[in-house]
C-alpha positions as CSV (number, residue, x, y, z in Angstrom):
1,X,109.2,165.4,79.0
2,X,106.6,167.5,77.7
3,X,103.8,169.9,79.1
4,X,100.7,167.6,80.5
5,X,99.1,170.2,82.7
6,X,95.7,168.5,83.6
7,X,95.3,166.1,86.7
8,X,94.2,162.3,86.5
9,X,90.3,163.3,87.2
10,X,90.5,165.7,84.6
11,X,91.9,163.5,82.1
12,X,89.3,160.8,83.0
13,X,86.6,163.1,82.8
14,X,87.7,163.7,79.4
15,X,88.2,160.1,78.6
16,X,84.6,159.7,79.3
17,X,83.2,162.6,77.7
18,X,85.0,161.7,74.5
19,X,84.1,158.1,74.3
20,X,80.4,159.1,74.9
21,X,80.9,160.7,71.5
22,X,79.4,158.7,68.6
23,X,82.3,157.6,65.6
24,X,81.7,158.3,62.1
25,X,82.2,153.9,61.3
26,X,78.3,153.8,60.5
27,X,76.9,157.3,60.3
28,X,77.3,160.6,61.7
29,X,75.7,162.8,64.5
30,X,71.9,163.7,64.1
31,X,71.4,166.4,61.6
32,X,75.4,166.6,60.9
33,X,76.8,166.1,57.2
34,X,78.0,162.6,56.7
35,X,81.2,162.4,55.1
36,X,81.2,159.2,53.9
37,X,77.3,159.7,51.7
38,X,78.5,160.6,48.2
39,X,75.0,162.4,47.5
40,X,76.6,165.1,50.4
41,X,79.2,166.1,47.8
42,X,76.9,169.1,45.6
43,X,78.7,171.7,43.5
44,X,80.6,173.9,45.7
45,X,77.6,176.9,46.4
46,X,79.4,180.2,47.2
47,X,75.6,182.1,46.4
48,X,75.3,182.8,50.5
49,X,77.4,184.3,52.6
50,X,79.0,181.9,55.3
51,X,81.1,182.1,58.6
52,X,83.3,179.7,58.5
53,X,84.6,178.7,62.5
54,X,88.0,178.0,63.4
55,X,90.0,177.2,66.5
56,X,93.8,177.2,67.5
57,X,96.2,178.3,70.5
58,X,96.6,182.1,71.1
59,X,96.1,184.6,73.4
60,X,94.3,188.1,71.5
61,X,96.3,191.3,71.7
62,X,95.8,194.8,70.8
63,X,94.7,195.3,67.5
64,X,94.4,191.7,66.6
65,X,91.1,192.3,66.1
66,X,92.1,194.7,62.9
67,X,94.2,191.7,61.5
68,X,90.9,189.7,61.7
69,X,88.3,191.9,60.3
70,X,91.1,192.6,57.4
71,X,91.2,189.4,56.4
72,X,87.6,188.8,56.1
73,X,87.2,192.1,54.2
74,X,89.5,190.3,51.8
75,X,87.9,186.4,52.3
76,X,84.4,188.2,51.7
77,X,85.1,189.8,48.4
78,X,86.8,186.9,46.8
79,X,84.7,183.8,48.1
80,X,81.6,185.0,49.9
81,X,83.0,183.4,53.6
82,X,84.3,185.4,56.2
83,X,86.5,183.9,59.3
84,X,85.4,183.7,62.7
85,X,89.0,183.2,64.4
86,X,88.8,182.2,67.7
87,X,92.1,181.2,70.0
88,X,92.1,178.8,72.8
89,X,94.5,180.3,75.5
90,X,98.2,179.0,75.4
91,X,97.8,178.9,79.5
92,X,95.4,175.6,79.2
93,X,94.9,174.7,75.8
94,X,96.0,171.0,76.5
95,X,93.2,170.8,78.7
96,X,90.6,172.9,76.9
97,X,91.4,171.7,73.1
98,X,90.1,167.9,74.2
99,X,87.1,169.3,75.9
100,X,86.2,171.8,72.5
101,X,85.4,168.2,70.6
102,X,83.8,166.9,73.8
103,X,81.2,169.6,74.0
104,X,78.9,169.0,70.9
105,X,79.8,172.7,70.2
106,X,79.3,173.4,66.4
107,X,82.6,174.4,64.8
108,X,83.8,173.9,61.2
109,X,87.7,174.0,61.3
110,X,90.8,173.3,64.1
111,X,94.3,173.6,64.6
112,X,95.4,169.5,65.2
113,X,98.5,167.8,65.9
114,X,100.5,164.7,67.2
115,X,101.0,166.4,70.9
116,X,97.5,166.8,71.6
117,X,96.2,163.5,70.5
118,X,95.6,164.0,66.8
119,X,94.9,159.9,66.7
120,X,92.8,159.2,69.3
121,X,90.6,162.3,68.6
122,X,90.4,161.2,65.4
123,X,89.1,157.6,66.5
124,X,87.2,159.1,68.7
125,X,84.5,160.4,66.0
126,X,86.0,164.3,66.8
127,X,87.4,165.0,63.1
128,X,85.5,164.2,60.0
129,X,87.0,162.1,57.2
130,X,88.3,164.0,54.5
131,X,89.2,161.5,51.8
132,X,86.0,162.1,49.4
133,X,85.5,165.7,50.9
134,X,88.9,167.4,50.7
135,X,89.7,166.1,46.5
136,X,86.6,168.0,45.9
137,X,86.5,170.8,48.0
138,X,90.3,171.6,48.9
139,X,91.4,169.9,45.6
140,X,95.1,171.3,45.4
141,X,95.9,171.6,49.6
142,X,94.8,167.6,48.9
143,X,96.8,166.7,45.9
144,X,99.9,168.2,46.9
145,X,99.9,166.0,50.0
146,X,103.0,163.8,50.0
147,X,102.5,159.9,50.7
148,X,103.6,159.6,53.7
149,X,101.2,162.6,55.1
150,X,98.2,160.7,53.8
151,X,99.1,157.5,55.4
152,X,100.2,159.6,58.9
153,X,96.8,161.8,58.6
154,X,94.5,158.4,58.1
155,X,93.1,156.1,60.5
156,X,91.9,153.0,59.2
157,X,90.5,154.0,55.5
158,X,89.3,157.4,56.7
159,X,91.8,160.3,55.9
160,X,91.1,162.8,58.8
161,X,93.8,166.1,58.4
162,X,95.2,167.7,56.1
163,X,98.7,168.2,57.0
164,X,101.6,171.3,56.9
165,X,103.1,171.6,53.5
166,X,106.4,172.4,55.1
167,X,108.7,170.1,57.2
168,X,109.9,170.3,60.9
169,X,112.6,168.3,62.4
170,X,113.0,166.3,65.3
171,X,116.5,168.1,66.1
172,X,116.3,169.0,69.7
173,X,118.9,171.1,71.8
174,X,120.0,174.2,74.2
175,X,118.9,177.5,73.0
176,X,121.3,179.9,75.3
177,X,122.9,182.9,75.4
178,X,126.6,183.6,74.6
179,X,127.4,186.8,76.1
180,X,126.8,185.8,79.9
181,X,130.1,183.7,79.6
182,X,132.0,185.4,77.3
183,X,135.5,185.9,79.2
184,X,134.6,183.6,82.2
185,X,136.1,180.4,81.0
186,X,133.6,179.1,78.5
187,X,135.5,176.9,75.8
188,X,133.1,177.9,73.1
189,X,132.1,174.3,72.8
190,X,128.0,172.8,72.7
191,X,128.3,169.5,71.7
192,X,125.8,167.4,74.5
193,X,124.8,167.3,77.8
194,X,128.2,167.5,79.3
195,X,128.9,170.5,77.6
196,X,125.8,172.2,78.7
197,X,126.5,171.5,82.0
198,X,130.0,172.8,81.7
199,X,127.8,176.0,80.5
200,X,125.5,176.0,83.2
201,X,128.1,175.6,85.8
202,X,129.6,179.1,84.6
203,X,126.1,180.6,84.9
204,X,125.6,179.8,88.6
205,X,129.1,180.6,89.5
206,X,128.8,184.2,87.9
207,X,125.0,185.0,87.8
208,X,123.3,183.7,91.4
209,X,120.5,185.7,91.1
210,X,119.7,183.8,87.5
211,X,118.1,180.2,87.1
212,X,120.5,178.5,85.0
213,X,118.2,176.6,82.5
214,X,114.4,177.1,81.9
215,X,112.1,174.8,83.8
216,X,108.8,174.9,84.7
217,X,105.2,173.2,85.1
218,X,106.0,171.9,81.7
219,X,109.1,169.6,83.0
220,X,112.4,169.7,82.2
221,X,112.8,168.2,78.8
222,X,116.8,167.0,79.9
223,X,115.2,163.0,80.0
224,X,114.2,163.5,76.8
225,X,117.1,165.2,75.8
226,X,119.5,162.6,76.9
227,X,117.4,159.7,75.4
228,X,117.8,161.7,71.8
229,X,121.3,161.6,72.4
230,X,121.7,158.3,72.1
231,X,119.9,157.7,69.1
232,X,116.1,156.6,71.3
233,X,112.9,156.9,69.6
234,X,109.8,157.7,72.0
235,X,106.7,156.2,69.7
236,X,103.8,158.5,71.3
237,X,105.6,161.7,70.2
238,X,106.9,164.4,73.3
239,X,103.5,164.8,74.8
240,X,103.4,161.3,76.7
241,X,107.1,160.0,76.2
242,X,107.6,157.4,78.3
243,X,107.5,154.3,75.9
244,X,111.1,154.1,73.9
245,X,112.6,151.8,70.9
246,X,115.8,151.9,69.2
247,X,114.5,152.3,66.2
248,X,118.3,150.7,64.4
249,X,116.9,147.3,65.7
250,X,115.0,145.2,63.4
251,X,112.3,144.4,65.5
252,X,112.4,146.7,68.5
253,X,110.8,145.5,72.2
254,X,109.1,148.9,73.6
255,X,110.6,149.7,77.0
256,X,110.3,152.0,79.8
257,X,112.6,154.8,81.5
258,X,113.1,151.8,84.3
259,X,113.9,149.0,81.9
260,X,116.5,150.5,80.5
261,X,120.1,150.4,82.2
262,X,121.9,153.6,81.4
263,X,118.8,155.5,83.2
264,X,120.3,153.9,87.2
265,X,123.7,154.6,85.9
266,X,124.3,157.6,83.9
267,X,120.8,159.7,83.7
268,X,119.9,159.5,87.8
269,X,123.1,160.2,88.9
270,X,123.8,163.5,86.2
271,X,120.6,165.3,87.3
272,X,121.3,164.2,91.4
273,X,124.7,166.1,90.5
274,X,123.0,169.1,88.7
275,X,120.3,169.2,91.6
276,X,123.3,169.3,94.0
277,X,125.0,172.1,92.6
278,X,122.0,174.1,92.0
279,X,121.8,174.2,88.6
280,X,117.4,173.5,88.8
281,X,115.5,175.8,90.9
282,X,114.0,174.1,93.9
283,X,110.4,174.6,92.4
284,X,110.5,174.0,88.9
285,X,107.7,171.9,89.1
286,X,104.9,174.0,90.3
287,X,106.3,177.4,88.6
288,X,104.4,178.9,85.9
289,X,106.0,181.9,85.1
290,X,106.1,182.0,81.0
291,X,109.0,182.6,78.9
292,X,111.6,182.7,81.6
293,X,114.5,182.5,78.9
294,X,112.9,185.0,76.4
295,X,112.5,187.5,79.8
296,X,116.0,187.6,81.3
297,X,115.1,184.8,84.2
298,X,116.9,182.0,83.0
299,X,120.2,181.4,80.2
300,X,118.7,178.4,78.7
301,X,116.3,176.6,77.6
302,X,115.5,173.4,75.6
303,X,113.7,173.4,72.2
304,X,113.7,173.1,68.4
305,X,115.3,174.9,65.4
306,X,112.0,176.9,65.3
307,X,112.5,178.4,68.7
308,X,116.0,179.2,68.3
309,X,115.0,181.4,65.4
310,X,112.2,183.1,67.1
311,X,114.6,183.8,70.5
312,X,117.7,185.2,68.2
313,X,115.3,187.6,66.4
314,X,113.7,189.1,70.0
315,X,117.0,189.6,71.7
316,X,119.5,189.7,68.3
317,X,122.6,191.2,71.3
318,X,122.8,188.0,73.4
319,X,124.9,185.9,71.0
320,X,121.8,183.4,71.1
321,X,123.3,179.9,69.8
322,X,121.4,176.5,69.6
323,X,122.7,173.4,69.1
324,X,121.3,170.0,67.7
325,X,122.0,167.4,70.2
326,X,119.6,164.4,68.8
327,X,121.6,161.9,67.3
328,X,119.3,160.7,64.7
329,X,117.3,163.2,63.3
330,X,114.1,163.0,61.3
331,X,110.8,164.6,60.1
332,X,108.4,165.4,62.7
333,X,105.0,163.0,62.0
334,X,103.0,165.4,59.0
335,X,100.1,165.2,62.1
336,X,102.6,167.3,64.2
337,X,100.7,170.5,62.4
338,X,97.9,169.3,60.6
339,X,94.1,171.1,59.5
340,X,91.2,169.3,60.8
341,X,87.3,169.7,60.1
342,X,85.4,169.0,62.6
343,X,82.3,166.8,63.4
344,X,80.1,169.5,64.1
345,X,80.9,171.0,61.4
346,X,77.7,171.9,58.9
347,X,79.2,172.8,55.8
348,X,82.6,171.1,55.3
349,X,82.2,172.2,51.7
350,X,82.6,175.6,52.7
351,X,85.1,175.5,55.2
352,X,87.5,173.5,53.3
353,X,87.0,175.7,50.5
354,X,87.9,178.5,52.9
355,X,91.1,176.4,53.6
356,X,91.8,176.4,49.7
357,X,91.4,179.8,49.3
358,X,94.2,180.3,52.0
359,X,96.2,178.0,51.1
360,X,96.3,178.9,47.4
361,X,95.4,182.8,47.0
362,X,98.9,184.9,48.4
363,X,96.9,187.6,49.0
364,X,94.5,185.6,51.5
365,X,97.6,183.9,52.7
366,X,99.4,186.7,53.9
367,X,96.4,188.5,55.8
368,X,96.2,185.3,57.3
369,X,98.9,184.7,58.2
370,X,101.6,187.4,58.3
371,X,98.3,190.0,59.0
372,X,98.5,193.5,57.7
373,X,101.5,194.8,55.2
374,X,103.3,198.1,56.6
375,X,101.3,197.5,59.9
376,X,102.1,194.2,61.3
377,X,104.6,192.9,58.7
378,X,106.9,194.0,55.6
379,X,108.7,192.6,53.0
380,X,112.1,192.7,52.6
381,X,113.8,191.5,49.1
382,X,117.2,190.5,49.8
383,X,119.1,189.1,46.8
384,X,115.9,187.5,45.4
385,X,114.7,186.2,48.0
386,X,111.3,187.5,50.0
387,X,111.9,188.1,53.8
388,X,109.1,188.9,56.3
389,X,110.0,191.0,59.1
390,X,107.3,191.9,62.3
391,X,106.6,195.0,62.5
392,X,104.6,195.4,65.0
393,X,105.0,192.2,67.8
394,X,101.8,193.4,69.6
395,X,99.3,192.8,66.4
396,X,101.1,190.2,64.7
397,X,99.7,186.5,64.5
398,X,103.2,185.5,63.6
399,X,103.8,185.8,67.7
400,X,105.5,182.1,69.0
401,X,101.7,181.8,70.9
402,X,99.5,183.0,68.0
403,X,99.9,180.9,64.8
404,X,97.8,178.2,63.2
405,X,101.0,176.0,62.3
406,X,99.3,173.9,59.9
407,X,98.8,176.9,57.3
408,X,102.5,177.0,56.1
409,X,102.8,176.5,52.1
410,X,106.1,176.3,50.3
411,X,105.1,179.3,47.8
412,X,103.9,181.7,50.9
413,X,105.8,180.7,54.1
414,X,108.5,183.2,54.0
415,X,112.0,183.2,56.3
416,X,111.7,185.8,58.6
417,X,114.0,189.2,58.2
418,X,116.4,188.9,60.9
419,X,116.9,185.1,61.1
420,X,120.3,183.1,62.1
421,X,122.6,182.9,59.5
422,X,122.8,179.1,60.2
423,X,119.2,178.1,59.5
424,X,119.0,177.5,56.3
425,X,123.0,175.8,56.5
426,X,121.6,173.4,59.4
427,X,118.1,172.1,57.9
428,X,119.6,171.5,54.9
429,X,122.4,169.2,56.7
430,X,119.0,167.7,58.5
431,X,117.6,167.0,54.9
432,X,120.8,165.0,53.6
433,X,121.1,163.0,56.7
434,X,117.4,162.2,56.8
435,X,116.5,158.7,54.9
436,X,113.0,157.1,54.3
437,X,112.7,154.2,56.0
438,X,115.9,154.4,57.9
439,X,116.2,154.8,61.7
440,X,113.5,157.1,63.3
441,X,112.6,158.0,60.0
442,X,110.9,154.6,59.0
443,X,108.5,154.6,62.6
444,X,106.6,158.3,61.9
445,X,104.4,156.3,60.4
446,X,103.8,154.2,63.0
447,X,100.4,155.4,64.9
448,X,99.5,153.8,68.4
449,X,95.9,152.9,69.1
450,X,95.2,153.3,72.8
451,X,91.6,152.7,72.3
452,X,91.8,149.4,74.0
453,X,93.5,150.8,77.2
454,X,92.2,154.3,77.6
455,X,91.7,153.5,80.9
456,X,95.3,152.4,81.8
457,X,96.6,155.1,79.7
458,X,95.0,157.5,81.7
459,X,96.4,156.2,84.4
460,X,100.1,156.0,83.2
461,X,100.4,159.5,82.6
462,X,99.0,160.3,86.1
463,X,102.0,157.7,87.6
464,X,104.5,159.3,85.3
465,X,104.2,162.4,86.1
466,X,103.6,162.1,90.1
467,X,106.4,159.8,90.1
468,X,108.9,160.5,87.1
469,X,108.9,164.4,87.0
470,X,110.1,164.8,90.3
471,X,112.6,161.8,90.1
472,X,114.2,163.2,86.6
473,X,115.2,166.6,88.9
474,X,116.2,164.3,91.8
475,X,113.6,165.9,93.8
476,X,113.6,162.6,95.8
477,X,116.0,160.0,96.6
478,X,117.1,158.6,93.3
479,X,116.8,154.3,94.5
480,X,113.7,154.6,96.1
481,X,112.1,157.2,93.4
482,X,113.0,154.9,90.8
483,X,111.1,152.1,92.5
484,X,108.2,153.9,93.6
485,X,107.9,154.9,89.6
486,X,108.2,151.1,88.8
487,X,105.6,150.3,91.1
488,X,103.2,153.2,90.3
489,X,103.5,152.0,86.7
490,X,102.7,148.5,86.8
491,X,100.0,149.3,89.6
492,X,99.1,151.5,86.3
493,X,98.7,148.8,83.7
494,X,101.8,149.4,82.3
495,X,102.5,145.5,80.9
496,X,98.9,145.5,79.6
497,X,99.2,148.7,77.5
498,X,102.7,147.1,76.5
499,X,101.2,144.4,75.4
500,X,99.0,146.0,73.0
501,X,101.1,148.8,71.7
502,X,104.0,146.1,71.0
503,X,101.6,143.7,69.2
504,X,100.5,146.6,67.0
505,X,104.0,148.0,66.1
506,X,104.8,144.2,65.1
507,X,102.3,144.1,62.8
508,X,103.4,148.1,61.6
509,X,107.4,146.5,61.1
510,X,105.7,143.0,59.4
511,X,103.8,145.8,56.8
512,X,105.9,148.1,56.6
513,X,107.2,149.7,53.0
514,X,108.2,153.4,52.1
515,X,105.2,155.5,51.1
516,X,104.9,156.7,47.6
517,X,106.9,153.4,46.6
């Protein structure tokens, strides 16, 4: 389960707003560049100064400020564009990201990606279509593109974000610390579920004042968790997972958390028996207190590779481990991080060349990025190999809530100083395991259209999470809350939106070949 922190009237109300919004199929809003008119595509015109407008997720801090006007000091000298840089708070940018597009408010570039509806925005007329506009304008960020990002990045024949250059990894485990249990009977071993909850068992025997594992608002991640273990594939990405395949079959039927046996069996009955010895606090569900395992509150918590790295470095004395416990790992969809111009925008031309410039010019890329050298970050050399170490937490934009993800490059996206010794050893085991068009690998491709049941989408993530997120912590009584779910789902339009999403992954499977081949 992932963080959906907005109620059913609020996402209605952004349903609406958004399908009020004219799509770019015939044209383009009144006075707005239209992507698609060839005679919009002039020589690239630096002779006037421009402000180029972005958005992403971040709270400012001290001195930020001095990392932006830096930048543009640097952006100003070298292409005549300066960067206004402005962060949607972490605390509701799931709710305030959809309602940015919604607006009508003129911006030129935004921080996209799979978890906050990258392909229904797109439909949606929010992004503008980047397949004549970025060869020209962003010509190498374009070109460099792998296959399988263009097809994930398009819609139709329109081409709407222009993905990370660097790959994450659906790998998914416990982040937790190692010297809470260190001579208390802990057998050193982190291999699934089970072992976890041997883990957690030691922390609520020894530390009663401490949560065991980090839950809040956000949910609790275990149904997930336990799905990955045994090699399930959600198809809408962790945002809304609550439609499943095993992706091994060669024409998978989508099915639900109460379709599918093992979740009466083996799932209900594990969290009743974690809920029964304590190992969830009573109100997970309504606490929003941030980073409870980063700040001492809680031993572990449930993430990605990326995390893991970022926890080790902030507390390197707590013998921070993470283990992989997703059976069949692949790369995250290219749209999980992904550049997008947006609608509004009134000079795409410049803003993508803005995007060029950073992702191209190391000097741009690090004040960007990284921020300030000797203030905010240095560089450390070790054995040939650049290392970027934070040197001051407060003004960095490397911070886990500060970072446009979609800017990493191959050439400029350095390791950080500090890092788990593992890292490197476990992607690289994720990169020989990983096959194109094998397993969860073959179905990244494979983008839903909800467009046809927005309504009864809405209204299955509502049910879900009344109904699901309290039943996954056995909050309620495990017989009755699984029936109540099955009800509130089909009440819901759950066979409907089945219906359509299993007729268009059909037709994905029928067409389906390895991109670039």
């Amino acid at each position: 389960m992932r963080n959906i922190s907005f109620k059913f009237g609020y996402v209605m109300l952004i349903v609406f707003m958004a399908m009020s919004l004219p799509v770019f199929a015939g044209g383009s809003r009144a006075g707005a560049i239209n992507p698609l008119d060839q005679s919009t595509f002039p020589a690239l015109d630096r002779s006037e100064p421009y402000e180029v407008i972005m958005y992403y997720s971040g709270d400012i801090r001290p001195r930020q400020r001095e990392i932006f006007d830096n930048f543009n000091n640097l952006a100003r000298a070298k292409i005549n564009t300066t960067l206004d840089q402005r962060l949607l708070p972490t605390s509701d940018w799931r709710t305030t990201y959809p309602l940015l597009f919604a607006s009508g408010e003129v911006f030129d570039l935004a921080y996209a990606a799979t978890w906050i509806d990258f392909a229904g925005l797109a439909r949606r007329g929010s992004f503008m279509p980047l397949q004549h506009l970025a060869p020209r304008y962003a010509p190498t960020v374009h070109r460099r593109q792998a296959p399988s990002a263009i097809v994930q990045a398009s819609i139709g024949d329109n081409l709407y974000g222009l993905p990370s250059l660097v790959a994450t990894y659906s790998a998914y485990g416990p982040i937790f610390r190692t010297d809470l249990v260190e001579g208390r009977g802990w057998n050193g071993r982190m291999t699934n579920l089970a072992d976890l909850e041997a883990y957690l068992d030691i922390i609520r025997a020894n530390y009663p004042a401490m949560e065991p594992i980090q839950i809040t608002t956000g949910g609790s991640e275990i149904d997930d968790m336990w799905m990955y273990e045994r090699g399930i594939y959600g198809i809408m990405g962790g945002t809304n997972s609550f439609f499943f395949i095993d992706p091994f079959e060669a024409n998978p039927r989508l099915f639900t958390f109460y379709e599918y046996a093992p979740v009466r069996t083996e799932f209900l009955p594990m969290v009743a028996r974690w809920n029964q010895k304590g190992l969830f606090p009573s109100a997970a569900l309504t606490d929003t207190t941030p980073d409870k395992f980063r700040n001492g509150i809680s031993a572990a918590r449930i993430h990605n590779i990326d995390a893991y790295d970022g926890e080790y470095r902030t507390h390197p004395t707590w013998g921070i481990r993470w283990e992989n416990f997703v059976s069949d790992v692949s790369y995250m969809s290219f749209t999980q991080d992904t550049l997008v111009v947006a609608s509004s925008s009134r000079n795409p031309h410049r803003a993508l060349d803005m995007w060029e410039a950073i992702m191209t010019d190391e000097q741009l890329y690090r004040a960007f990025y990284f921020g300030i050298e000797n203030v905010s970050y240095r560089i450390h050399n070790v054995r040939g190999q650049d290392y970027v170490e934070q040197t001051d937490i407060i003004a960095n934009q490397l911070m886990d809530w500060t970072r446009m993800w979609a800017a990493r490059t191959p050439e400029f996206y350095l390791p950080t100083f500090g890092a788990p010794e593992d890292l490197g050893r476990r992607k690289a085991a994720f990169d020989s395991y990983i096959t194109e068009g094998v397993g969860s690998q073959k179905f990244r491709s494979f983008v839903p259209d909800i467009s046809a049941v927005e309504t009864e989408w809405a209204n299955l993530i509502n049910a879900h999470r009344q109904y699901w997120w309290p039943l996954e912590l056995a909050y309620v009584p495990l017989e009755q809350g699984l029936a109540d779910y099955q009800r509130a789902m089909e009440a819901a339009g759950v066979e409907r939106v089945r219906q359509v999403l299993q007729g268009q992954l059909d037709e994905y499977i029928r067409n389906f070949r390895i991109p670039g081949r």
